[in-house]
GUVO-407968 format. One record per residue (C-alpha): x, y, z. Coordinates in Angstrom, 1 decimal, always signed. Last residue first. Layout:
REM GUVO-407968
+--------+--------+--------+
:      x :      y :      z :
+--------+--------+--------+
:      X :      Y :      Z :
...
+--------+--------+--------+
//
This chain:
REM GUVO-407968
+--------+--------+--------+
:      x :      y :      z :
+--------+--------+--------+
:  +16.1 :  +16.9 :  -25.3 :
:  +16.9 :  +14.2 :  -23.6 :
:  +17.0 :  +13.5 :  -19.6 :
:  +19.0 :  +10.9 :  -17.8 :
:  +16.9 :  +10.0 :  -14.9 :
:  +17.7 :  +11.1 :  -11.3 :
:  +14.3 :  +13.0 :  -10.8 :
:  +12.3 :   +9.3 :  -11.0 :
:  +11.1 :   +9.5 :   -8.0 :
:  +10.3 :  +12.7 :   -7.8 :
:   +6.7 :  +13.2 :   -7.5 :
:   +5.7 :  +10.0 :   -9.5 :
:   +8.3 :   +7.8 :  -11.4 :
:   +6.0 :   +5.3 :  -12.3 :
:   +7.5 :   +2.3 :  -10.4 :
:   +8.4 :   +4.8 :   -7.6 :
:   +4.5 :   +6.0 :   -7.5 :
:   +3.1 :   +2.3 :   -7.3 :
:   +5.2 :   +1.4 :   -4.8 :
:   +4.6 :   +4.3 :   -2.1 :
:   +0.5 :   +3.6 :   -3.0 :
:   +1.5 :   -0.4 :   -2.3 :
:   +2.9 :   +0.0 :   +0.9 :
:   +0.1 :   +2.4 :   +1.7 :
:   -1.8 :   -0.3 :   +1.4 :
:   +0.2 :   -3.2 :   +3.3 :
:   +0.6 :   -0.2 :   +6.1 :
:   -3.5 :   +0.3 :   +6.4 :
:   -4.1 :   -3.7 :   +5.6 :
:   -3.4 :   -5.5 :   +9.2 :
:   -5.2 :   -2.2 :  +11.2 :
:   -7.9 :   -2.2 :   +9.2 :
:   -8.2 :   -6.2 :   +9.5 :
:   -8.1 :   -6.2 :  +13.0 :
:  -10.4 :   -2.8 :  +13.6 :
:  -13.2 :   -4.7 :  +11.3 :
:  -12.6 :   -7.9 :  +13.1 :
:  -12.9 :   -6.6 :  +16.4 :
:  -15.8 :   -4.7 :  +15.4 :
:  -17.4 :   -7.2 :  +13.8 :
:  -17.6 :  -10.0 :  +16.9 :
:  -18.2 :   -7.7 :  +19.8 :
:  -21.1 :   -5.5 :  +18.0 :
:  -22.8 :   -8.8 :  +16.7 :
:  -22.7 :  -10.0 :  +20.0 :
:  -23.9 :   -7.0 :  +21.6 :
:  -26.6 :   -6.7 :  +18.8 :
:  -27.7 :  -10.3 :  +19.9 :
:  -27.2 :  -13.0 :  +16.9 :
:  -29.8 :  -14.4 :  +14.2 :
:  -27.3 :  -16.9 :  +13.3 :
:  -27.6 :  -17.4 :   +9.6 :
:  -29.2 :  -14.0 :   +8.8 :
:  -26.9 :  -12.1 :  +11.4 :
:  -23.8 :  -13.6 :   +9.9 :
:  -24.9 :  -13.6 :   +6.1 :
:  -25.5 :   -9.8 :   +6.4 :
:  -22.3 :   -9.6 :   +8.3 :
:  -19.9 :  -11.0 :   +6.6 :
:  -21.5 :   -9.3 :   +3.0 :
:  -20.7 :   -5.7 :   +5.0 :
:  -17.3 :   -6.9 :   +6.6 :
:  -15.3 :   -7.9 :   +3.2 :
:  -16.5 :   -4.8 :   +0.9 :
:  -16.4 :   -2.3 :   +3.9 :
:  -12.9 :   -4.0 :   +4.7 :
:  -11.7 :   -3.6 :   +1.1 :
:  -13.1 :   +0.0 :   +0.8 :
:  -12.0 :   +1.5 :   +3.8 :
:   -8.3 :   -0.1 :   +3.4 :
:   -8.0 :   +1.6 :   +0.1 :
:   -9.2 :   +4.8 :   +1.5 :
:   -6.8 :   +4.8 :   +4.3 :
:   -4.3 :   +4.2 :   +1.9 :
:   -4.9 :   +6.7 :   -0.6 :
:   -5.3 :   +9.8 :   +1.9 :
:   -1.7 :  +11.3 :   +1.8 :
:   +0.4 :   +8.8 :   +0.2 :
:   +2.7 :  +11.8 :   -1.4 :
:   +6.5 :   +9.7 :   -1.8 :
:   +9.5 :  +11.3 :   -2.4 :
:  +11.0 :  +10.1 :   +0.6 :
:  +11.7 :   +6.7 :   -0.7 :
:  +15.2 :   +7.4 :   -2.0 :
:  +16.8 :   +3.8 :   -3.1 :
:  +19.7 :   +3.1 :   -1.1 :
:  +20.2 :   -0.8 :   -1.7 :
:  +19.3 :   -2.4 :   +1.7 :
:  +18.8 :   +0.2 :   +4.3 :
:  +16.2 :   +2.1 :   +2.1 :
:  +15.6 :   +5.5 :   +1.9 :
:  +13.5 :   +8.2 :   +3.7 :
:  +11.9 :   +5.7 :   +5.1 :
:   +8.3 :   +5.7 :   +5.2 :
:   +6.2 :   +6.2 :   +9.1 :
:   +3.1 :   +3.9 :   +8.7 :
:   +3.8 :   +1.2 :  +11.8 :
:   +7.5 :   +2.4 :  +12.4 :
:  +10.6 :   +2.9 :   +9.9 :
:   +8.1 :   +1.0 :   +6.4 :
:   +9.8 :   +0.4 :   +3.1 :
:  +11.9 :   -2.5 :   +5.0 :
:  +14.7 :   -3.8 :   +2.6 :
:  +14.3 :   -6.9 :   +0.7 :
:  +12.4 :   -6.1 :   -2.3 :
:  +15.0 :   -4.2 :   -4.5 :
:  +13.2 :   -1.5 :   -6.0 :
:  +10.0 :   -1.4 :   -4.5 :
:  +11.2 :   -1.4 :   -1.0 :
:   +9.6 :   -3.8 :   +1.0 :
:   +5.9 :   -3.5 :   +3.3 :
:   +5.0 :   -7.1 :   +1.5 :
:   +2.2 :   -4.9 :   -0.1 :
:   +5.4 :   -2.5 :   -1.6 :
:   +6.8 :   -5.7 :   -2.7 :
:   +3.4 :   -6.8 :   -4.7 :
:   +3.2 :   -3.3 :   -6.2 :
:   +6.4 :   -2.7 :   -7.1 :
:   +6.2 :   -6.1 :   -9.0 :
:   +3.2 :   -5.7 :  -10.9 :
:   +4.1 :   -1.9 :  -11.5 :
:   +7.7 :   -3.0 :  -13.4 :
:  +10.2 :   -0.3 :  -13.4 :
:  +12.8 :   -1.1 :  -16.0 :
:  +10.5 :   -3.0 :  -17.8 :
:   +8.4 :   -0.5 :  -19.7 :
:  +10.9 :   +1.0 :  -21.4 :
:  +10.7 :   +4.2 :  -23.4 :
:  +10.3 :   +5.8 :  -19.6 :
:  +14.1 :   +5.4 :  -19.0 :
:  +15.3 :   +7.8 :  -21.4 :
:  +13.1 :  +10.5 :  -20.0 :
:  +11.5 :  +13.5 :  -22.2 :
:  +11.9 :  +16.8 :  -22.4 :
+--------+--------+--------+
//
């Protein structure tokens, strides 16, 4: 069985889920809010209806955001204590309120984009509403 709406590519496009879903939007229309609370999905969206509920995050996000602030701090830092020679404390104060700052900034924006990328490709029941040929 397959779905008529997977022969086209455009219908869903991943490029634009993605950027909505990092806006914290839905992925189908962009203006509604993806996000109830700080990391709590909607189970659909206020603007055009689309079902989020479907969605199975789990883990991705908090990856995601592990690995782009690891990448971002660990260089930071290097050059930061190289450049300035600074006092553990001061190194302590400085990168650990940017490394809880920017973790806390991305973790929605990321999961945002994991909700996104499974509606544009019709993961886990998002796209149980298609027409369906034999």
């Amino acid at each position: 069985m397959i779905a008529a709406s997977h022969d086209t590519e455009d219908d869903r496009p991943v490029g634009a889920a993605i950027r909505r879903g990092l806006m914290c939007r839905c992925p189908a229309c962009g203006r509604g809010n993806l996000l109830e609370s700080y990391l709590k999905v909607r189970t659909s969206c206020p603007d055009c209806g689309e079902v989020l509920e479907h969605h199975r995050a789990d883990d991705g996000p908090a990856y995601l955001t592990i690995l782009i602030v690891g990448h971002l701090m660990a260089p930071l830092m290097l050059w930061f204590f190289v450049a300035f020679r600074p006092t553990p404390l001061t190194m302590i104060a400085i990168f650990l309120t940017g490394t809880v700052a920017l973790s806390l900034a991305l973790l929605p924006r990321m999961k945002g984009a994991i909700v996104a990328i499974q509606w544009s490709r019709r993961m886990h029941g998002f796209g149980a509403g298609d027409v369906v040929h034999d």
